[in-house]
C-alpha positions in Angstrom: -22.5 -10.4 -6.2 -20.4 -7.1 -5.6 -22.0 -5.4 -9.1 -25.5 -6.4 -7.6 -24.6 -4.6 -4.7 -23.1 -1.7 -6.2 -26.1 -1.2 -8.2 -28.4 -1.5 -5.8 -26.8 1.1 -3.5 -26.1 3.5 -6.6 -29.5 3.3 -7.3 -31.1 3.7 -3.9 -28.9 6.9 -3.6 -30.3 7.8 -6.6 -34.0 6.8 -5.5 -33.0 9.3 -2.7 -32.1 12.4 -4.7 -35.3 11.7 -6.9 -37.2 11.5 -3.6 -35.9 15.2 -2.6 -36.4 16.4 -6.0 -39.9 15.3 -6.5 -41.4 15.1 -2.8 -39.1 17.4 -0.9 -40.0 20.0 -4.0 -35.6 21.0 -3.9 -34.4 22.4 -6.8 -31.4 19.9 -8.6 -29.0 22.5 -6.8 -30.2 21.7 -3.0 -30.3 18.0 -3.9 -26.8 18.2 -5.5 -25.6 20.2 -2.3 -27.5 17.9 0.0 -26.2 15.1 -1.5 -22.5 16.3 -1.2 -22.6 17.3 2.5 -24.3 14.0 3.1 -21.2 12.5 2.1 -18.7 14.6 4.0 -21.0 14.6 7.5 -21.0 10.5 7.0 -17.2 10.7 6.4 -17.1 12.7 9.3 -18.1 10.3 11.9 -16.4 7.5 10.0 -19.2 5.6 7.9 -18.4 6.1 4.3 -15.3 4.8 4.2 -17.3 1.3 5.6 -19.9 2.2 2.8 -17.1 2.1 0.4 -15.9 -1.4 1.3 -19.3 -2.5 1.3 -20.5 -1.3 -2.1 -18.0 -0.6 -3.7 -18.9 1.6 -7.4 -22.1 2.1 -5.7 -20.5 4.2 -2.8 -17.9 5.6 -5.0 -19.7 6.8 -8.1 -22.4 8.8 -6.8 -21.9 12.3 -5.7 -22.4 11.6 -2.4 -18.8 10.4 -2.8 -17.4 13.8 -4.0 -18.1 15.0 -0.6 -15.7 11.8 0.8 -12.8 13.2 -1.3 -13.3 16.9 -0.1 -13.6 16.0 3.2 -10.5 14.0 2.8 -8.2 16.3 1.0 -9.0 19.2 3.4 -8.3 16.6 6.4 -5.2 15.3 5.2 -3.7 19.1 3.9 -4.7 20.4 7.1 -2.6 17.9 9.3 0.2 18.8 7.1 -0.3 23.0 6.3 -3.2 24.0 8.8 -5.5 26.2 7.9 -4.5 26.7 4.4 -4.2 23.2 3.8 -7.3 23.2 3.8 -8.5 25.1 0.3 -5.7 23.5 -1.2 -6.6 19.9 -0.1 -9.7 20.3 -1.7 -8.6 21.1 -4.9 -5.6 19.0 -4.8 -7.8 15.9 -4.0 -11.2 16.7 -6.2 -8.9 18.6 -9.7 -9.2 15.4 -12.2 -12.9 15.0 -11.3 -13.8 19.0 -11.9 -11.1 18.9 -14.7 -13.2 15.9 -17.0 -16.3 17.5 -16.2 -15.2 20.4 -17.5 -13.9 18.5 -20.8 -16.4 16.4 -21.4 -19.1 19.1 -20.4 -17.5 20.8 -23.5 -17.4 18.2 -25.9 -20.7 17.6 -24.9 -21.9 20.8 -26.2 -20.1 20.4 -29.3 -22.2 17.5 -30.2 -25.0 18.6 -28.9 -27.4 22.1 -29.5 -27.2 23.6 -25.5 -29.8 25.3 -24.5 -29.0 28.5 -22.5 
């Protein structure tokens, strides 16, 4: 039952970012950006973290959930270093997630003709 529910709620988060693409008319940028504050403001007053224990992959996957680890890493820095814990937290936290996108965003374009 948990990979029905993570599917479900990965692909309802998905619905909603098609939604804002194709009805709100936003460009992939806004819904990206949209997306990733959503998950930091619901962080913020304490509901992802009950999301992710809900649905599990689904919760943790999207990029919503990108959001949830800046929001964490900047949190927890900051207790430690104040305000420049910060920027650090957030790179500290999110740096093997940029670092394969960046890799595989690569290799991608090896095997592939980019456009651009």
């Amino acid at each position: 039952m948990e990979y029905v529910i993570a599917f479900v709620v990965g692909g309802l988060v998905c619905v909603i970012g098609q939604l804002l693409l194709d009805v709100g008319k936003l460009t992939p940028a806004h819904v990206m950006s949209t997306l990733v504050v959503s998950g930091v403001v619901l962080d913020f007053i304490g509901v992802y973290d009950k999301f992710i224990d809900f649905a599990g992959a689904g919760a943790t996957v999207p990029i919503t959930s990108f959001g949830h680890a800046l929001y964490h890493g900047a949190i927890s820095e900051a207790e430690q270093n104040g305000l420049i814990g910060v920027a650090t937290g957030i790179f500290e936290v999110t740096s093997a997630g940029i670092s394969a996108a960046i890799a595989f965003g690569f290799l991608a374009s090896l095997v592939f003709k980019p456009k651009g």
